[in-house]
MDTraj code that builds the backbone (N, CA, C; nanometers):
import mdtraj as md
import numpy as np

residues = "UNK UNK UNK UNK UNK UNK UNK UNK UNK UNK UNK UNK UNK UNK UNK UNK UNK UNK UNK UNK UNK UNK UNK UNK UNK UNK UNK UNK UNK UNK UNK UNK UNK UNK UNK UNK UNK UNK UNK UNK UNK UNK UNK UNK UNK UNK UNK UNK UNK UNK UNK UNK UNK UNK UNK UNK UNK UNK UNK UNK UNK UNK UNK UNK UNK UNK UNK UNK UNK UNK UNK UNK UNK UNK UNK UNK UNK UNK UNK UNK UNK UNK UNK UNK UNK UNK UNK UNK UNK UNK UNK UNK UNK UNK UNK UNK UNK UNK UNK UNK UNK UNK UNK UNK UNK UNK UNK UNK UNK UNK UNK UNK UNK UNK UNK UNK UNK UNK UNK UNK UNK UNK UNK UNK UNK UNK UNK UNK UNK UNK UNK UNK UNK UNK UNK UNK UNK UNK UNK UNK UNK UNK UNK UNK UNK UNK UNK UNK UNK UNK UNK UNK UNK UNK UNK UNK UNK UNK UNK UNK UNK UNK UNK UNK UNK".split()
xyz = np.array([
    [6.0631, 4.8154, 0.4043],
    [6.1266, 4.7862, 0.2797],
    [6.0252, 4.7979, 0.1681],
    [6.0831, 4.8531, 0.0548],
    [6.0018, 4.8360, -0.0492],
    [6.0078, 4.7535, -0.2066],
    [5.9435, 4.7018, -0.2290],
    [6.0114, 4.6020, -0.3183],
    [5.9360, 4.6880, -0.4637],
    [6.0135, 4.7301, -0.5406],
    [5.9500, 4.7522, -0.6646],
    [5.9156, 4.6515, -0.7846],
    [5.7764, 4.6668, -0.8704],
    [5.6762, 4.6249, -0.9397],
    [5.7816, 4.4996, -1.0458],
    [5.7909, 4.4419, -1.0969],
    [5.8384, 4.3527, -1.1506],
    [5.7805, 4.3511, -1.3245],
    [5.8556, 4.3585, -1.4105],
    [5.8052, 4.3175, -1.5773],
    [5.7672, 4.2153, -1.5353],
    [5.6255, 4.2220, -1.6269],
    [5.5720, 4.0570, -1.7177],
    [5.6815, 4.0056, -1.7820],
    [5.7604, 3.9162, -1.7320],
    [5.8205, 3.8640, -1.8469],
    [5.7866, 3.6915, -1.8874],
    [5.6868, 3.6751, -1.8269],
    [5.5917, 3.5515, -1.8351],
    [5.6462, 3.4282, -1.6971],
    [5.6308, 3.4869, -1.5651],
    [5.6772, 3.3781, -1.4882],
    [5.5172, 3.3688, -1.4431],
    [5.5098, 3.2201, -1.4026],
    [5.3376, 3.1542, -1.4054],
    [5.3029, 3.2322, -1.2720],
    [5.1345, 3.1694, -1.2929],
    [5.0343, 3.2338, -1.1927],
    [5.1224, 3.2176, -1.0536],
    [5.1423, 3.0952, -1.0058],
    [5.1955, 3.0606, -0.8961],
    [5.3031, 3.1572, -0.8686],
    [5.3955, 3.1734, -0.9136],
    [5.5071, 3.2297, -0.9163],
    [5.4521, 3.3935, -0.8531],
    [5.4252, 3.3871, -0.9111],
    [5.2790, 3.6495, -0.9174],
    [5.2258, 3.5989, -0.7929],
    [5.1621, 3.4868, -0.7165],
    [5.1152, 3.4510, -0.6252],
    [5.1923, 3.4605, -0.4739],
    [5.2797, 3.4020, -0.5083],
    [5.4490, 3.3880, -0.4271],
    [5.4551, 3.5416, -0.3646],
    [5.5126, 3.5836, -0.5220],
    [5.5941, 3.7377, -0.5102],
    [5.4887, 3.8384, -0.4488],
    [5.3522, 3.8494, -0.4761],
    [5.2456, 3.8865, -0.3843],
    [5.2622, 3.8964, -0.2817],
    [5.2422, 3.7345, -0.2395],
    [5.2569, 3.7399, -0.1127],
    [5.4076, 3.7632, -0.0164],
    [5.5174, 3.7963, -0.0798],
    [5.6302, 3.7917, -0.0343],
    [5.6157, 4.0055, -0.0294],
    [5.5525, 4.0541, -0.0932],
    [5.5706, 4.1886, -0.1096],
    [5.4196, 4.2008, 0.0010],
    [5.3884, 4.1549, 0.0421],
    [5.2514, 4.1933, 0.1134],
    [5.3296, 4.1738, 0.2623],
    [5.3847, 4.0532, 0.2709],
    [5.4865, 4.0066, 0.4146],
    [5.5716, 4.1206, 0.3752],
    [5.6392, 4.1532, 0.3243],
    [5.7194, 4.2790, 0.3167],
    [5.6809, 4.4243, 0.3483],
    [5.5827, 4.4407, 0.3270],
    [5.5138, 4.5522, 0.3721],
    [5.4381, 4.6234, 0.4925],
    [5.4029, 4.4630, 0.4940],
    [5.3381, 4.4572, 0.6586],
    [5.4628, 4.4866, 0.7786],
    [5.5753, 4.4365, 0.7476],
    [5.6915, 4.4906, 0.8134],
    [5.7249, 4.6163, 0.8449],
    [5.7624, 4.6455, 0.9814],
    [5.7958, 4.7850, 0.9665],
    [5.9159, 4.8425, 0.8742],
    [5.9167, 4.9273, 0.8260],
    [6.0321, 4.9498, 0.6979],
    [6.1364, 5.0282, 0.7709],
    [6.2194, 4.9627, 0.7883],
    [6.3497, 5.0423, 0.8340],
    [6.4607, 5.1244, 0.7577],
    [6.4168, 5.0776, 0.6451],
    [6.5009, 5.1801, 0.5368],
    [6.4619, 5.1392, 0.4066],
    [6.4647, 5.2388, 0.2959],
    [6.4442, 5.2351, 0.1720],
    [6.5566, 5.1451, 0.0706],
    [6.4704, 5.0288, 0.0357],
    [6.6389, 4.9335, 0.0422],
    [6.5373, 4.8650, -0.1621],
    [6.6551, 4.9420, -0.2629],
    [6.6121, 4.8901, -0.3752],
    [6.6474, 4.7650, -0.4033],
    [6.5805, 4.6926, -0.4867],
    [6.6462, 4.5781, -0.5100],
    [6.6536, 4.5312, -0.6693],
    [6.7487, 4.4828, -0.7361],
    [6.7052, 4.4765, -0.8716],
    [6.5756, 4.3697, -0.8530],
    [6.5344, 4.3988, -1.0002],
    [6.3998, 4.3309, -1.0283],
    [6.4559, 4.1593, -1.1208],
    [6.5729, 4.1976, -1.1474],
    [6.5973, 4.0417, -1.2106],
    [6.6466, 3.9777, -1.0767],
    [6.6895, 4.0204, -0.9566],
    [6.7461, 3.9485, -0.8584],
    [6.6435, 3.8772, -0.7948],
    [6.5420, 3.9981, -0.7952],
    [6.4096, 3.8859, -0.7336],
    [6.3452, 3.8286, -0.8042],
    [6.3405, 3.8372, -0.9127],
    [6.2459, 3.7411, -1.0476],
    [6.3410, 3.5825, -0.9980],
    [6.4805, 3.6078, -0.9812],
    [6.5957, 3.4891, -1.0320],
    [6.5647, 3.4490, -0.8731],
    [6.5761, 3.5217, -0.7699],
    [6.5414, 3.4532, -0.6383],
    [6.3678, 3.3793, -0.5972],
    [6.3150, 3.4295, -0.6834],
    [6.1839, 3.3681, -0.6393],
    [6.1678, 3.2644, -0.7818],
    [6.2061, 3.2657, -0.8495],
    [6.2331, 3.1412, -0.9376],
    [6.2805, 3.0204, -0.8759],
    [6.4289, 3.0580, -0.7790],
    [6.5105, 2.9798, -0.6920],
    [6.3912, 2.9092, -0.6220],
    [6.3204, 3.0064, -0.5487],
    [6.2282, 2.9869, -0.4066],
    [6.1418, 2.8417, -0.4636],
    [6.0489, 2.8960, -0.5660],
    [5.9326, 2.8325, -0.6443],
    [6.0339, 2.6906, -0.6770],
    [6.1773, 2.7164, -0.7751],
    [6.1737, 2.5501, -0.7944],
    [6.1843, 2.4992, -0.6680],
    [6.2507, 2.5206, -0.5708],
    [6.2760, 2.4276, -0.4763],
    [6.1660, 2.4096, -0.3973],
    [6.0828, 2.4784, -0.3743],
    [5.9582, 2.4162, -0.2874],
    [5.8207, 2.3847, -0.3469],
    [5.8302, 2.4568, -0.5004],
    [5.6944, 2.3875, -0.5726],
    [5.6862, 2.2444, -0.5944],
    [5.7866, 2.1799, -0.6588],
    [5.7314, 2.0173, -0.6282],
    [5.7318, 1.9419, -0.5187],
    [5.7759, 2.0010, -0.4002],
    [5.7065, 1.9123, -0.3148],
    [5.5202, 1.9680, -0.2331],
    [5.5274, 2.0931, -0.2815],
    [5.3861, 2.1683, -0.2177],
    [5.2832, 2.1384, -0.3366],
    [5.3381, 2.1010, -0.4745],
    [5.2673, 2.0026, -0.5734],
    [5.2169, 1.8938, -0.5415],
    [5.3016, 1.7812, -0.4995],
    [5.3311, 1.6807, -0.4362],
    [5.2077, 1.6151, -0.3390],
    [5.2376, 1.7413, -0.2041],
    [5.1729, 1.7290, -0.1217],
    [4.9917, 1.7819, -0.1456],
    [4.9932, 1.8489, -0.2379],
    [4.8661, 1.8953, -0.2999],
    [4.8172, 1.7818, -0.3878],
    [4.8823, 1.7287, -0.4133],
    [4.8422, 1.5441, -0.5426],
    [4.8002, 1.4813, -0.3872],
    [4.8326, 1.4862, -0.3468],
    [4.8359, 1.3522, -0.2163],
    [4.7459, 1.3863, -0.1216],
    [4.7171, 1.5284, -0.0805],
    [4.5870, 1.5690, -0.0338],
    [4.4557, 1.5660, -0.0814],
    [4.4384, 1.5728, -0.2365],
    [4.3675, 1.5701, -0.3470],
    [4.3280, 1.3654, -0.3465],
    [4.4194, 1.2915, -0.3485],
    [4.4134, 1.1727, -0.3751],
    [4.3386, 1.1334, -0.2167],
    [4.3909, 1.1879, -0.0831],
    [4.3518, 1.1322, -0.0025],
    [4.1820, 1.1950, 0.0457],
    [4.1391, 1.2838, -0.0136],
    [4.0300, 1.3440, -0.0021],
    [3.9254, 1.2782, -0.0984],
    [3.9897, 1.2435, -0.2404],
    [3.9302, 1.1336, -0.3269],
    [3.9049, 1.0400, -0.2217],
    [3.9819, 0.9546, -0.1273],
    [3.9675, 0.8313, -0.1167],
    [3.8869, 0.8008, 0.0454],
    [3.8648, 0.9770, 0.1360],
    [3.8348, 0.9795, 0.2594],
    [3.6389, 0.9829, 0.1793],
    [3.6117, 1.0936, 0.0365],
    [3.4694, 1.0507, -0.0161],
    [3.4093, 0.9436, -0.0484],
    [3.5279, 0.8495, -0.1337],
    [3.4591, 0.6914, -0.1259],
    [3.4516, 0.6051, -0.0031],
    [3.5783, 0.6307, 0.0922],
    [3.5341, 0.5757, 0.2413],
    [3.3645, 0.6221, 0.2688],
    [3.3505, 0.7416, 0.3141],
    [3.2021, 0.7739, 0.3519],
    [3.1568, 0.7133, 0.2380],
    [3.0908, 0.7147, 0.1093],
    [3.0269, 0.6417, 0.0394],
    [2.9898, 0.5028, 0.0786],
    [3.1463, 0.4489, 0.0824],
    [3.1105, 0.3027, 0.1182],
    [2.9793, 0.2446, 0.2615],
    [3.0782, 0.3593, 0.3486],
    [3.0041, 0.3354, 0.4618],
    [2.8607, 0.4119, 0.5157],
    [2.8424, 0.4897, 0.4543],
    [2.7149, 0.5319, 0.3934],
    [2.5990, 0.4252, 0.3353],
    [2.6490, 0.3154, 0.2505],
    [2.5806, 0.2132, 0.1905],
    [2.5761, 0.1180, 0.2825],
    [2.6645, 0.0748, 0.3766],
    [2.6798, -0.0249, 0.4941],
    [2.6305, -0.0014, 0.5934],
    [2.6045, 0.1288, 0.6175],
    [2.4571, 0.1790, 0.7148],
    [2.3388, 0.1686, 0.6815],
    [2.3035, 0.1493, 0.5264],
    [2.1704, 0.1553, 0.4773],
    [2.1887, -0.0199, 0.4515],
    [2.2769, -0.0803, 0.4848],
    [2.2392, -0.2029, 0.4524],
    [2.1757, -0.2933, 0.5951],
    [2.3333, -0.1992, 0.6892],
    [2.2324, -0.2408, 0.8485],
    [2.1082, -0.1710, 0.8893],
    [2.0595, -0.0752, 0.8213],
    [1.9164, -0.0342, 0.8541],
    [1.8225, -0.1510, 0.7790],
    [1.8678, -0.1522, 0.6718],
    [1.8014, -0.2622, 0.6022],
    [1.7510, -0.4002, 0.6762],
    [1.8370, -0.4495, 0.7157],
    [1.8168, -0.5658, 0.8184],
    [1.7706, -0.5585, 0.9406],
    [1.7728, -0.4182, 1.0058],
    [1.7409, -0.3975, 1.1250],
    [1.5516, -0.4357, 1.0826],
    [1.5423, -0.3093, 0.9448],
    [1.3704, -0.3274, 0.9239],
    [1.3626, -0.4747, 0.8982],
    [1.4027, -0.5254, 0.8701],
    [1.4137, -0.6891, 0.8084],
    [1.3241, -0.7717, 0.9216],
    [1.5004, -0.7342, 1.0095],
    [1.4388, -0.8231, 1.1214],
    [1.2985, -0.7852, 1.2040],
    [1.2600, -0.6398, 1.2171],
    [1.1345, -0.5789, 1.2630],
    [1.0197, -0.6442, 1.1887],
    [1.0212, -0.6683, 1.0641],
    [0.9156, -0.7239, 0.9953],
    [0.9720, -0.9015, 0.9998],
    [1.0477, -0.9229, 1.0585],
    [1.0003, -1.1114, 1.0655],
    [0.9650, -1.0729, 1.1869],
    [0.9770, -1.0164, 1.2979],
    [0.9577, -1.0704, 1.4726],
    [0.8105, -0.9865, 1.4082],
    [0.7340, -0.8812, 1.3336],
    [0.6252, -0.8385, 1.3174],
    [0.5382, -1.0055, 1.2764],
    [0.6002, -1.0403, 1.1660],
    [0.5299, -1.1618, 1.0902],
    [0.5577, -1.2531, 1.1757],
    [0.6537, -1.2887, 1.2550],
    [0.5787, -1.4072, 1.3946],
    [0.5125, -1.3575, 1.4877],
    [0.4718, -1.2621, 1.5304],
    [0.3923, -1.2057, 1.6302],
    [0.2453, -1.2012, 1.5578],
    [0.2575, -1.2272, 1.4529],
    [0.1083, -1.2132, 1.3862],
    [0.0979, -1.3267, 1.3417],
    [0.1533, -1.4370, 1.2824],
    [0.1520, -1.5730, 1.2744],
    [0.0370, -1.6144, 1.4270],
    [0.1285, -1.6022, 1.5576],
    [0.1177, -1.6046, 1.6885],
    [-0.0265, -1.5667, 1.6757],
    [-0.0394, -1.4269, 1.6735],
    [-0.2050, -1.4117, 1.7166],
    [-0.3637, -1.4858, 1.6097],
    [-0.2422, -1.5110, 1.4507],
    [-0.3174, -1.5774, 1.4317],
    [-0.3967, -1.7346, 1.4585],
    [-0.2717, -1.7703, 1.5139],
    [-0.2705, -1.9104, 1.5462],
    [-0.4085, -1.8858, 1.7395],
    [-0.3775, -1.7889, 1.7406],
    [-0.5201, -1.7920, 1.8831],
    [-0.6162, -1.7373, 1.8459],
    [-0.6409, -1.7039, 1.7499],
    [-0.7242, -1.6826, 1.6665],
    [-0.8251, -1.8026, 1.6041],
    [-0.7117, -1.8601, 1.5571],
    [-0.7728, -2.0182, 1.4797],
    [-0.8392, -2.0779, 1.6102],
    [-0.7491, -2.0890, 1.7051],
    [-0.7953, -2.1713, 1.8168],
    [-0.8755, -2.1120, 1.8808],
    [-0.9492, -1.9437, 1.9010],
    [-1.0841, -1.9360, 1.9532],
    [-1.1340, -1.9498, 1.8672],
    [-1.1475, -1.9754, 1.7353],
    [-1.2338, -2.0146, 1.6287],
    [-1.2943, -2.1751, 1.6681],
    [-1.2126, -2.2148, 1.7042],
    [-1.2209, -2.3929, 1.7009],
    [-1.3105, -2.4150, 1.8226],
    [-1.2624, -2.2986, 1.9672],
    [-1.3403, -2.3402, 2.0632],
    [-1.5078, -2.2841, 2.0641],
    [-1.4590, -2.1878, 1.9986],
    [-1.6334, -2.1319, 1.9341],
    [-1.7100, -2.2215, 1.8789],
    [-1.6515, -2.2868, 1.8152],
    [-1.7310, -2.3965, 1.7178],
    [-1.7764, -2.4934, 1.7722],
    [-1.6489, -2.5936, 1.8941],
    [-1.6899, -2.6572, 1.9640],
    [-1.7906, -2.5803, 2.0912],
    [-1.8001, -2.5222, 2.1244],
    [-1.8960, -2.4332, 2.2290],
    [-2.0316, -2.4530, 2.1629],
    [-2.0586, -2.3962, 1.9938],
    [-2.1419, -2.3993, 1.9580],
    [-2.2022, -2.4996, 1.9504],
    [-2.1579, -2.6731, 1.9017],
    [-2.1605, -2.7454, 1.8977],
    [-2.2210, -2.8022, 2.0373],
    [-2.1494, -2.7989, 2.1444],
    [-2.2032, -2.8463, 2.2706],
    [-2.3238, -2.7698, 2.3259],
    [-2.3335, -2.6764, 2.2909],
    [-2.4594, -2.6184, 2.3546],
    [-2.6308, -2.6392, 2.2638],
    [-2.5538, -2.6478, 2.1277],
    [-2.6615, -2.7136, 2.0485],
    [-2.7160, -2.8613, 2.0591],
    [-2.6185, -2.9680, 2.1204],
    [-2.6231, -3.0861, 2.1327],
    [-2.6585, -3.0823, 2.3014],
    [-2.6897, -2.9723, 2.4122],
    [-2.7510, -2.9786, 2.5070],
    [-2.8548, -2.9269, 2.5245],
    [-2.8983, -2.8203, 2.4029],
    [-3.0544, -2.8119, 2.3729],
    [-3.1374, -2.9047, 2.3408],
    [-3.0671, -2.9753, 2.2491],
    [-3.0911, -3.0747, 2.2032],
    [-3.1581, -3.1996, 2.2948],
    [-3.0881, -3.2093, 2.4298],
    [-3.1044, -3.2876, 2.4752],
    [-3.1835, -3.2874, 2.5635],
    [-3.2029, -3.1191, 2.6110],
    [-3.2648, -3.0341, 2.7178],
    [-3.4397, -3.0667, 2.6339],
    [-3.4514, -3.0526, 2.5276],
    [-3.5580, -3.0492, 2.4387],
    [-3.6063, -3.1921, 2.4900],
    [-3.5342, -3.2849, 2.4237],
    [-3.5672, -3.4234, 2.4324],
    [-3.6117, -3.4827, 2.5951],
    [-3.5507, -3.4264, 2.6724],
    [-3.5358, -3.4427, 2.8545],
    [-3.6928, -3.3671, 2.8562],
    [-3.7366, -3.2528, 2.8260],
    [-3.8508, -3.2137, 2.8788],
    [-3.9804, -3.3032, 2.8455],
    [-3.9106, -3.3712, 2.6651],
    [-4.0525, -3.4277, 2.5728],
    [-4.0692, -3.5475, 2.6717],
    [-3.9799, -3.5645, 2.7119],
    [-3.9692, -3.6670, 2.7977],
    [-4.0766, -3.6750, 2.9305],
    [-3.9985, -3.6123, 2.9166],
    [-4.0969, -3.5929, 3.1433],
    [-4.2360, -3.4904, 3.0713],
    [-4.2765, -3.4117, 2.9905],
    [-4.4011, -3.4094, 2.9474],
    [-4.4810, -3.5572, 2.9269],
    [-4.4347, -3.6132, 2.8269],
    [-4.4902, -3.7857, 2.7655],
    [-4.4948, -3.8315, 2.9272],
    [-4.3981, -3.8507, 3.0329],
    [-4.4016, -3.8953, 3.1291],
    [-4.5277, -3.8767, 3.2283],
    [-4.5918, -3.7270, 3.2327],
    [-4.6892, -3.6386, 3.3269],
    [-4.8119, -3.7200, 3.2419],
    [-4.7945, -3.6610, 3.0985],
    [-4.9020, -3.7327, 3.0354],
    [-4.9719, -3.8840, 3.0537],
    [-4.8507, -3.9525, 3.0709],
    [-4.8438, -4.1146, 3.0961],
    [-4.9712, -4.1355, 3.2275],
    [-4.8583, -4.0533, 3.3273],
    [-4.9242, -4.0174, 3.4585],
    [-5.0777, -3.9827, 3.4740],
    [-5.0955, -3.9008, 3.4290],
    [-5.2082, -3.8186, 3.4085],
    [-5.3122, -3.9451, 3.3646],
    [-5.2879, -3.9904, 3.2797],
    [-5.3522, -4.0752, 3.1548],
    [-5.3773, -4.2062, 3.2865],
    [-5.2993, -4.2375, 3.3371],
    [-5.2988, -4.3347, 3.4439],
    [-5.3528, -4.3373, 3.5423],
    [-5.3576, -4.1880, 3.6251],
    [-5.4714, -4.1786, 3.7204],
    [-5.5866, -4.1561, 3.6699],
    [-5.6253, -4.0599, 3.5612],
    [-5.7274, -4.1219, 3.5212],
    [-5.8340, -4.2378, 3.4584],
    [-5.6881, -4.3113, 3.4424],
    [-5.7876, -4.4571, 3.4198],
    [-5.8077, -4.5525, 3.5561],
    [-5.7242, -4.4940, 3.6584],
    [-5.7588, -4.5565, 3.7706],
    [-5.8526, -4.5368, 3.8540],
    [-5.8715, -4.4120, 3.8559],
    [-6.0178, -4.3041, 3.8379],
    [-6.1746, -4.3948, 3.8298],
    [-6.0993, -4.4287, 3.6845],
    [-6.2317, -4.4457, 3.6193],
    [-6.2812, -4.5629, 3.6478],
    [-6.1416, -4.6719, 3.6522],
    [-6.1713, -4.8334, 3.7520],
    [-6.2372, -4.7773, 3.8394],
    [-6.2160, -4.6918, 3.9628],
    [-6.2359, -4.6651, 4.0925],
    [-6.3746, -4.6681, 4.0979],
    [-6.4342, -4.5629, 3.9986],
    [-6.5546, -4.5769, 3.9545],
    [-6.6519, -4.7012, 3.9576],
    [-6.5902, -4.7536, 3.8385],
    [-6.6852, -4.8722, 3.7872],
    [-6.6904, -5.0000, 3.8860],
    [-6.5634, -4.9231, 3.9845],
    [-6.5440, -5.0369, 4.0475],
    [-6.6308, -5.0174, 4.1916],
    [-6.6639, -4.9222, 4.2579],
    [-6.7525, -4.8964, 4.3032],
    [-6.9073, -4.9427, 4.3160],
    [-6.9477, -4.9689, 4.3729],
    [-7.0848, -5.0284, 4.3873],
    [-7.1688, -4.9529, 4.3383],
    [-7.2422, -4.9812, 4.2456],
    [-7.3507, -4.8616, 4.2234],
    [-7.4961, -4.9458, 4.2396],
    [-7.5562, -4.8050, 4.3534],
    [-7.7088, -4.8981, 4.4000],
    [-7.7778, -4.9341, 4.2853],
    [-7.8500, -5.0407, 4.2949],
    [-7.9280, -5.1014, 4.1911],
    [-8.0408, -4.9759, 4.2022],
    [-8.1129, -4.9946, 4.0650],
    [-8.2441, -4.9059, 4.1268],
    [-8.3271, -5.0348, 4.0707],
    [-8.4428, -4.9742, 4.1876],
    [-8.5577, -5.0490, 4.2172],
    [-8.6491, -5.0703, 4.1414],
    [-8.7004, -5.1358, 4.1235],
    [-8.7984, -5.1655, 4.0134],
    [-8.9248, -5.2090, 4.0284],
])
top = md.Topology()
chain = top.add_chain()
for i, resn in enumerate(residues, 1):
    res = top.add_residue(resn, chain, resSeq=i)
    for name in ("N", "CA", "C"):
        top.add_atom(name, md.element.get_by_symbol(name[0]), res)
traj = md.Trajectory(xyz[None], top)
């Protein structure tokens, strides 16, 4: 079939869109006969076509449009509600970080404390180690000092021959 060219007589874009595509489906058909058609019959039939199914393919184009508006602010939203649970996830990574380091500081403090006391006791057993030797030195000395004065009794105490005269 062949559909001949149509006057401008000002029917809208949509409408030239239609008839396009209604002469393109027409063509693609095998043509079984040369079949004229007036040009006001199809201007007045695809006028018919267009009112009756443009406002609801309007319609449904508002409502696809509105629900595509409202499927971008869904992701938006939840886009921000993922960065809020990442947020907290790091949150919580940095408090269990800041008690785990609290933690090592706190054994920290406390080999500090036993260092100190360590230091402390080993200085106060030099200390004593010092004093223990001055000790038992003064003691040898004592000793020492003692046999030799017993020595020296031993001596005097000893008979010594008269000499002769």
């Amino acid at each position: 079939m062949e559909v001949e060219e149509m006057e401008d007589e000002g029917p809208s874009s949509q409408s030239e869109d239609l008839q396009l595509a209604l002469q393109d489906s027409l063509e693609g058909s095998a043509p079984v006969e040369n079949v004229f058609v007036d040009k006001k019959a199809v201007v007045k039939l695809t006028e018919g076509l267009l009112s009756h199914y443009l406002p609801d393919l309007q319609n449904s184009k508002r409502a696809l449009q509105e629900l595509t508006q409202n499927q971008l602010v869904l992701l938006d939203t939840l886009d921000q509600e993922v960065t809020k649970f990442r947020d907290c996830n790091t949150l919580l990574d940095l408090n269990s970080l800041f008690v785990e380091a609290k933690v090592y500081h706190n054994k920290l403090v406390n080999i500090r404390k036993e260092m100190i006391m360590l230091h402390e006791k080993t200085t106060k057993l030099k200390k004593r180690a010092l004093k223990l030797q001055q000790q038992k030195q003064r003691e040898e000395l004592e000793k020492e000092q003692q046999r030799e004065k017993e020595l020296e009794r031993e001596r005097q105490l000893i008979a010594k021959p008269a000499k002769r005269t």
